[in-house]
C-alpha positions in Angstrom: -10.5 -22.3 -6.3 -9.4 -19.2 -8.4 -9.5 -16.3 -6.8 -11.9 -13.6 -6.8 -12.0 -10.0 -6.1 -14.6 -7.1 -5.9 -14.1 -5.1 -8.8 -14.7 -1.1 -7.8 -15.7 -1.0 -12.0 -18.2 -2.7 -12.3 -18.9 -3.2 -7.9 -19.0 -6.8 -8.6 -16.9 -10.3 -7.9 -14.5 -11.0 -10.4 -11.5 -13.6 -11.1 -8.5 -12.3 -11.4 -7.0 -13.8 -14.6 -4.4 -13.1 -17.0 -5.8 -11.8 -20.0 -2.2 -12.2 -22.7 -1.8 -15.5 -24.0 1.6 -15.6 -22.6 0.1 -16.1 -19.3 1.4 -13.7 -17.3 -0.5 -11.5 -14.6 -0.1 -8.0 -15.2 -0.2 -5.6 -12.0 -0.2 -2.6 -11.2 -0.3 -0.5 -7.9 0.1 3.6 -7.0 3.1 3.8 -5.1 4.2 6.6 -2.7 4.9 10.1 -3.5 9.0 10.6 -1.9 8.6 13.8 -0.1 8.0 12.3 3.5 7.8 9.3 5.5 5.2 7.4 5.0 2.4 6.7 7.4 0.4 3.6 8.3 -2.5 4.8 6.5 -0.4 4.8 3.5 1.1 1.2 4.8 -2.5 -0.2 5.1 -3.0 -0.3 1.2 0.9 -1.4 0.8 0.5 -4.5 3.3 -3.1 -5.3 1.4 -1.4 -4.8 -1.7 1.4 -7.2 -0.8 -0.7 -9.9 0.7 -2.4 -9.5 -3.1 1.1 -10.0 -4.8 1.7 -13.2 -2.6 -1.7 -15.1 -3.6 -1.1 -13.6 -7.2 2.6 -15.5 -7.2 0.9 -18.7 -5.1 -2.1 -19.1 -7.7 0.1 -18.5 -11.1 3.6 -19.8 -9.9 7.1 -18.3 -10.5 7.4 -15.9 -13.0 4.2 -15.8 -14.0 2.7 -12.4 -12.0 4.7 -9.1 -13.1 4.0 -6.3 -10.5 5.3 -2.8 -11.3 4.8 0.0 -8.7 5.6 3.3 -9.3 7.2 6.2 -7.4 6.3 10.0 -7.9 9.4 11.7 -7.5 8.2 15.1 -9.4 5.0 17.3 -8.3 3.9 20.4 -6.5 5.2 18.4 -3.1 8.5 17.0 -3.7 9.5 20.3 -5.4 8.2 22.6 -2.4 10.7 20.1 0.2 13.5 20.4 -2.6 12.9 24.1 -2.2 12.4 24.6 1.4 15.8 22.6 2.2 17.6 24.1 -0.4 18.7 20.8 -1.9 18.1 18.8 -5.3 14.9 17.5 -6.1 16.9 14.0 -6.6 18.9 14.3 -3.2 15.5 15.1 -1.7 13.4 12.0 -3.1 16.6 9.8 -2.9 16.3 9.9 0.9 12.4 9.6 1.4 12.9 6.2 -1.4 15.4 5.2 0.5 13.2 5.8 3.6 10.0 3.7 2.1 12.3 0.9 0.8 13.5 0.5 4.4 9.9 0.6 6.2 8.3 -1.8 3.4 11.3 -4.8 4.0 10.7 -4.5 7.7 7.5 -4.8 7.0 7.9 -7.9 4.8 6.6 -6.2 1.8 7.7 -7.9 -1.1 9.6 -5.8 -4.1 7.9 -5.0 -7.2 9.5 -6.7 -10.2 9.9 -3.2 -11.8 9.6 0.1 -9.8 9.5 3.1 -12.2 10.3 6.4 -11.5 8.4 9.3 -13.0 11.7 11.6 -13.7 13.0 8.6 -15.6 9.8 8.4 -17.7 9.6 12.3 -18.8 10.1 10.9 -23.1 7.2 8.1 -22.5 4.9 11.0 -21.2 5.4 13.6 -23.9 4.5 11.1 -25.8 1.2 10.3 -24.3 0.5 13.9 -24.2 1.1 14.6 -28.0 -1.0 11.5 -28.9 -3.9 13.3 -26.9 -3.3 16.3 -28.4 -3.1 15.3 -31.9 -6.3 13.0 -31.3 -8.2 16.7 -30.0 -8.3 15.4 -26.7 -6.4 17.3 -25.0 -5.5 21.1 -25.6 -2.6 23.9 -25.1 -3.5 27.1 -22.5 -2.2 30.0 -23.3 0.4 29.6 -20.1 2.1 26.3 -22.1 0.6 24.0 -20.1 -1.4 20.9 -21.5 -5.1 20.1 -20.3 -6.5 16.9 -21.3 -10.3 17.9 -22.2 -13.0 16.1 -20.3 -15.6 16.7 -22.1 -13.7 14.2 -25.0 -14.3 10.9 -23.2 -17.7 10.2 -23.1 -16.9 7.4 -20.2 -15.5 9.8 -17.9 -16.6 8.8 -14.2 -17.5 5.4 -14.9 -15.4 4.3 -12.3 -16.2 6.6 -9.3 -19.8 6.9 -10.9 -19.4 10.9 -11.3 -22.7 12.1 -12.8 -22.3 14.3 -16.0 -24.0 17.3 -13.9 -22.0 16.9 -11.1 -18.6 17.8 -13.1 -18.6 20.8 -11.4 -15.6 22.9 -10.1 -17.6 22.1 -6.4 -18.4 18.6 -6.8 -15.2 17.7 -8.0 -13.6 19.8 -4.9 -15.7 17.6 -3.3 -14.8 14.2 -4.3 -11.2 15.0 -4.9 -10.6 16.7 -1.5 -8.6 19.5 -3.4 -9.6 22.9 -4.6 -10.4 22.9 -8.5 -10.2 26.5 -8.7 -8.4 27.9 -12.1 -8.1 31.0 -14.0 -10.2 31.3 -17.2 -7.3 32.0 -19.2 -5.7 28.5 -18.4 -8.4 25.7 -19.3 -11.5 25.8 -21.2 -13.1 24.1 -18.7 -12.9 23.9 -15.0 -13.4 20.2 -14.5 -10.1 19.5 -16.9 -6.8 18.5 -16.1 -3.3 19.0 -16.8 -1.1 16.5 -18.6 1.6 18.9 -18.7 2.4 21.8 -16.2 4.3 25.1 -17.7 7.3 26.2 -16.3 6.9 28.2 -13.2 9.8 30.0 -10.9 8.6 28.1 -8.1 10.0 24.8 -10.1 13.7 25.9 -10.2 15.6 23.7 -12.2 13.0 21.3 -12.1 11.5 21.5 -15.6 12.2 19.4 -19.0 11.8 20.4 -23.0 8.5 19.6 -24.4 7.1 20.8 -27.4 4.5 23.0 -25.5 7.9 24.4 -23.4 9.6 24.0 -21.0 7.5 22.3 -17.8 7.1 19.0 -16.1 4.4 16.0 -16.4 1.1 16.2 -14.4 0.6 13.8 -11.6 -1.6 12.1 -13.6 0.0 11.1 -16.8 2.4 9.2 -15.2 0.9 6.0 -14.0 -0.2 5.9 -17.5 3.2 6.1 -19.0 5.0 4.3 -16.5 2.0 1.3 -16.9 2.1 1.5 -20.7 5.7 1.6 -20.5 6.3 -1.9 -18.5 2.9 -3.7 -18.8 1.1 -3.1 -21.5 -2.0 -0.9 -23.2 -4.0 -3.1 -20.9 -3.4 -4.6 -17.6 -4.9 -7.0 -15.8 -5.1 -5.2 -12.1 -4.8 -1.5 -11.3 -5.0 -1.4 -7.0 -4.7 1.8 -4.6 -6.3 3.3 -2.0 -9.5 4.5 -2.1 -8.5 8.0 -1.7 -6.9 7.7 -5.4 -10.2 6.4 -7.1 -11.3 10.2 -7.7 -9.7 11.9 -9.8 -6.6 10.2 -9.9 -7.7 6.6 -11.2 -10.8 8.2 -13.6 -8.5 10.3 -14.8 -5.8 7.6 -15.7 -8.8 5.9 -17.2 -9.6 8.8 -19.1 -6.1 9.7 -21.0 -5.4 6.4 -21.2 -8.4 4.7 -23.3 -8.0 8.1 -25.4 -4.2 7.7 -26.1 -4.4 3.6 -26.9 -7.9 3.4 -28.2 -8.4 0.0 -25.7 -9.4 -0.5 -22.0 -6.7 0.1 -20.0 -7.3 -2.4 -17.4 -9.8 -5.1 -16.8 -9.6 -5.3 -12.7 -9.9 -2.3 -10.2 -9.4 -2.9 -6.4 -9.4 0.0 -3.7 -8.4 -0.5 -0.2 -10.6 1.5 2.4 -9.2 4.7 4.6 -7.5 3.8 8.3 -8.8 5.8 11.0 -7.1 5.8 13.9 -8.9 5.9 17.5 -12.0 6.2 15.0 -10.9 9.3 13.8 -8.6 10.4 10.5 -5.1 10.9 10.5 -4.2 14.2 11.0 -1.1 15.6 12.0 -3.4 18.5 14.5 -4.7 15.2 16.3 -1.8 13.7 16.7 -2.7 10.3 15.5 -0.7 10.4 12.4 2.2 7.5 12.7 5.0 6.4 11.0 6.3 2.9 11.6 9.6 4.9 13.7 7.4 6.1 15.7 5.3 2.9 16.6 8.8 0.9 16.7 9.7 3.7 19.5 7.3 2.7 21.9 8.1 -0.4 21.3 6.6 -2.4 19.2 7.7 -4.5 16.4 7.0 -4.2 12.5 5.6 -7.4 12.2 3.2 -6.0 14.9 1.9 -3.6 13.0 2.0 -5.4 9.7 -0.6 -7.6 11.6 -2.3 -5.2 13.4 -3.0 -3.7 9.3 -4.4 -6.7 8.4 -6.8 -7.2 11.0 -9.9 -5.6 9.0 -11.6 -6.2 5.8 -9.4 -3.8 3.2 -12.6 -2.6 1.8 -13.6 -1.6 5.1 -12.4 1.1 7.2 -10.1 -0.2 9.7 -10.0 1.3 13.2 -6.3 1.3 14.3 -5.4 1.8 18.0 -2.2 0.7 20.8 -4.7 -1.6 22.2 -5.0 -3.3 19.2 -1.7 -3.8 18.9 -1.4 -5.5 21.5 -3.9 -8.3 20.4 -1.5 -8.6 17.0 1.1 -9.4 19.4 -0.5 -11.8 21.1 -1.7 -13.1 17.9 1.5 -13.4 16.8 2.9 -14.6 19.4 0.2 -17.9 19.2 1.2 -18.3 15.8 4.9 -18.9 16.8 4.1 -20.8 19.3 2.3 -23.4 17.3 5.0 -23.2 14.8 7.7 -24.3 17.6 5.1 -27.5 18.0 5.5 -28.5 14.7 8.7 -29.3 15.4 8.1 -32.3 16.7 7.8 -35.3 14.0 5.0 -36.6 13.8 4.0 -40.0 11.0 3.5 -38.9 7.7 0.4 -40.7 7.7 -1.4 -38.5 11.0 -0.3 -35.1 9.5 -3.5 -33.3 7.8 -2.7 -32.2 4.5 -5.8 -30.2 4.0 -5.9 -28.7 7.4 -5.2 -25.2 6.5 -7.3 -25.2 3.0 -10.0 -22.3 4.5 -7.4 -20.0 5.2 -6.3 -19.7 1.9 -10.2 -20.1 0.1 -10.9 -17.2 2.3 -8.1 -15.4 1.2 -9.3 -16.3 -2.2 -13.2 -15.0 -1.8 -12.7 -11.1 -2.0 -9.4 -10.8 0.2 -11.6 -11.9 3.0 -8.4 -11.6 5.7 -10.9 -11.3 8.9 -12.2 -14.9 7.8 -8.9 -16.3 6.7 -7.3 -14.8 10.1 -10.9 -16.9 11.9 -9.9 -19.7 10.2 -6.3 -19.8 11.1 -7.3 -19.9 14.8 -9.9 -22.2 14.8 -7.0 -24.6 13.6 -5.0 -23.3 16.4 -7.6 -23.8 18.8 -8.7 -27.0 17.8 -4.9 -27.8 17.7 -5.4 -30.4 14.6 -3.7 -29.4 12.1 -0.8 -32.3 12.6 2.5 -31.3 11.7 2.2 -30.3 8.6 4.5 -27.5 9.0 5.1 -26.6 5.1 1.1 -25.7 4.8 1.4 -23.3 7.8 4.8 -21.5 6.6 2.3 -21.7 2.9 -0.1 -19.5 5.0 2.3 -17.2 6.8 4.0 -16.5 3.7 0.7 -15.7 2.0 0.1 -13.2 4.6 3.5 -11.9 5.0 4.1 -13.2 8.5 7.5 -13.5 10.0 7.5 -15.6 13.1 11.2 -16.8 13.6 12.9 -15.9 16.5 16.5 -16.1 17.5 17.1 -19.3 20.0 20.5 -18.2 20.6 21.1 -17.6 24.8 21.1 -13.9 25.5 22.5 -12.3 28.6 20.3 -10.4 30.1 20.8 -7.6 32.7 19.1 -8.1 35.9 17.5 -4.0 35.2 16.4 -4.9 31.8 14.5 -8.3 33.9 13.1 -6.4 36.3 11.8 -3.8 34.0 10.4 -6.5 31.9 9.1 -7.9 35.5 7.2 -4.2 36.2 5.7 -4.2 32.5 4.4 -8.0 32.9 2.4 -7.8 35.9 1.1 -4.2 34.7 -0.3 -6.0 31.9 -2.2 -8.5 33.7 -3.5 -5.7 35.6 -4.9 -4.4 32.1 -3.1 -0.9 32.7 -2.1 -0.4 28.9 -0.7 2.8 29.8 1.8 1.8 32.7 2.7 -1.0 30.6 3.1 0.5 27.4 5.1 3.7 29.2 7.6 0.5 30.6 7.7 -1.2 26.8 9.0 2.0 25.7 11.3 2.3 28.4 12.9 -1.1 27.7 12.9 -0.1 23.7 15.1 3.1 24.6 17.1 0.8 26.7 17.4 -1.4 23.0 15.2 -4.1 24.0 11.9 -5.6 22.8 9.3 -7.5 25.0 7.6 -10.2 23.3 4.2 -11.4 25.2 2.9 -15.4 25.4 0.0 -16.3 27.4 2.1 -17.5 30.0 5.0 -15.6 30.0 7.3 -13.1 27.9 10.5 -13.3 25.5 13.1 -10.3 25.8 14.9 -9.9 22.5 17.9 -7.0 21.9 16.4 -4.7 19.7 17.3 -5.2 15.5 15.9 -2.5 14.1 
């Protein structure tokens, strides 16, 4: 069964297939901007992104997927922390890489075979831009900055179906979530956008030679560059989160095509916003997370890799504790019927086909809630056999982790007793009493790990 995914182009079903006769998948997804730590809204497309990569590499084999994701480590953001703190741009988004690179392995989030930088990409986008510019479709203001002119690509909002009389400075606020406000003297038109940004004291030292001056790339001329650069004119899948669609994936679309005269790619595949509590993230709501801070009260990243998963990606996923403690207990199922495998079984009782659904649903749009359905209706039924290397097929797919030390631990009688308290306020249902105690136990550097029938403690890793 090939796989199949919704394509936000053309809002229909589509196999994913490499298009190059050497076979390989080409793949490409918007990485973070390294100003900050990231949140789980920002993890939610990363996970679904990664659980992508892993049935890319299962349907196509080794070698045979290339994923490049890039990391913007130059704009009006990572410049304004630079400046604030008084440090280097590079120091600066040195630590917040470092800082994503740490949160996506304990995550399980596979690597990208290449991960670009825009700073180390400044030559590949200069040269975009003066393609565009020599073509007419993109411009010089008067300030030295470089607008690429809308009005020059007659399939401009094709992809977030932008209507040509809705390309107006208050639509596109609208649709973009950011002001499009501009002087007269810098773009011809209001609904353009820049390719190259002028030098302004604000930047510092933070600027490179160009032949319009000195400046720095626009946000969104890199994933162009950076994608030409590694993949390819075309590409076979372009992925982010929805929020990106408008204006940032048009826009790629846009300067693109113009610059390489060719689609740029055949597949586009947008992950749906997080709330959280049914609300958006805010930092004035306090509902804004990073994994730190959901690994301080005490819960584990596989936890909340799960817990990310447990929606449709096209669909906005409702993230709260309580629902992190189901995907513990889920979890905590799933390694339970992993430690039954263990016991042989004859080759000829073991059901080699057992776990088939998981992966066809996994295959039919990214349809995780029915894979996930699947998976423990097997467990339920308990007939899957023994056929351990199908499940460990499955939890890779999914990028579940479910191995657990076995070594004897000493534990002290407090830490028992606390984990005692926080047990029986769980079967009381009082979430709050028992989460208040899981935190206590994680700043006392342990980690509670629920069964139906009992509990695991486990000194704290991470």
């Amino acid at each position: 069964m090939p796989i199949r995914l919704h394509d936000s182009l053309t809002r229909s079903l589509k196999e994913l297939k490499p298009a190059q006769a050497d076979g390989v998948f080409r793949f490409y997804n918007c990485g973070p901007t390294v100003y900050a730590p990231a949140h789980i809204g920002n993890f939610r497309t990363f996970v679904v992104n990664d659980v992508i990569r892993r049935l890319l590499d299962l349907e196509f084999g080794p070698g045979k997927v290339k994923h490049v994701r890039n990391l913007t480590d130059v704009d009006d953001k990572t410049i304004k922390r630079a400046r604030d703190e008084g440090r280097p741009l590079a120091e600066v988004t040195k630590q917040w890489t470092d800082k994503f690179h740490a949160d996506c392995d304990a995550l399980n989030c596979l690597r990208p075979h290449v991960e670009p930088t825009a700073t180390g990409h400044i030559r590949e986008q200069v040269d975009m831009i003066d393609v565009l510019m020599k073509k007419g479709n993109a411009y010089r203001a008067a300030d030295g900055s470089v607008y690429f002119k809308v009005s020059s690509f007659d399939g401009y909002g094709r992809l977030s179906r932008v209507k040509e009389r809705e390309l107006r400075p208050e639509a596109v606020s609208a649709l973009s979530g950011k002001s499009q406000a501009v002087d007269a003297d810098e773009k011809e038109d209001a609904t353009d956008f820049a390719l190259w940004k002028a030098h302004k004291p604000d930047d510092g030292a933070n600027s490179w030679d160009s032949p319009w001056g000195a400046g720095r790339p626009g946000w969104h001329i890199e994933c162009s560059a950076m994608s030409k650069k590694h993949l390819g004119e075309t590409i076979d899948l372009h992925t982010g989160g929805v929020d990106l669609l408008f204006p940032h994936h048009e826009n790629e679309i846009a300067q693109s095509e113009c610059c390489n005269g060719r689609e740029f790619s055949h597949h586009w595949y947008h992950s749906e916003h997080l709330l959280v509590d049914g609300k958006k993230m805010s930092k004035s709501l306090g509902n804004l997370y990073t994994l730190d801070e959901l690994i301080a009260k005490g819960f584990t990243a596989q936890t909340v890799r799960y817990a990310l998963l447990m929606g449709h990606p096209r669909k906005q996923l409702n993230f709260t504790l309580e629902s992190l403690h189901a995907a513990e207990s889920a979890l905590n199922t799933l390694r339970n019927l992993r430690k039954s495998f263990k016991t042989p079984t004859p080759a000829a009782s073991i059901d080699r086909t057992a776990f088939d659904p998981v992966l066809a649903a996994l295959k039919d749009d990214l349809n995780i809630p029915a894979a996930l359905g699947s998976l423990f209706t097997i467990v339920n039924r308990n007939d899957a056999g023994t056929d351990l290397a199908a499940f460990d097929r499955v939890m890779d797919t999914l990028g579940f982790k479910l191995e657990l030390p076995e070594a004897k631990i000493e534990i002290p009688q407090d830490i028992k007793d606390l984990a005692e308290k926080r047990w029986a306020a769980k079967q009381a249902k009082d979430w709050t009493g028992a989460d208040a105690l899981r935190k206590e136990l994680h700043d006392r550097r342990w980690v509670m790990f629920d069964a139906k029938d009992g509990y695991k403690l486990e000194p704290l890793k991470r």
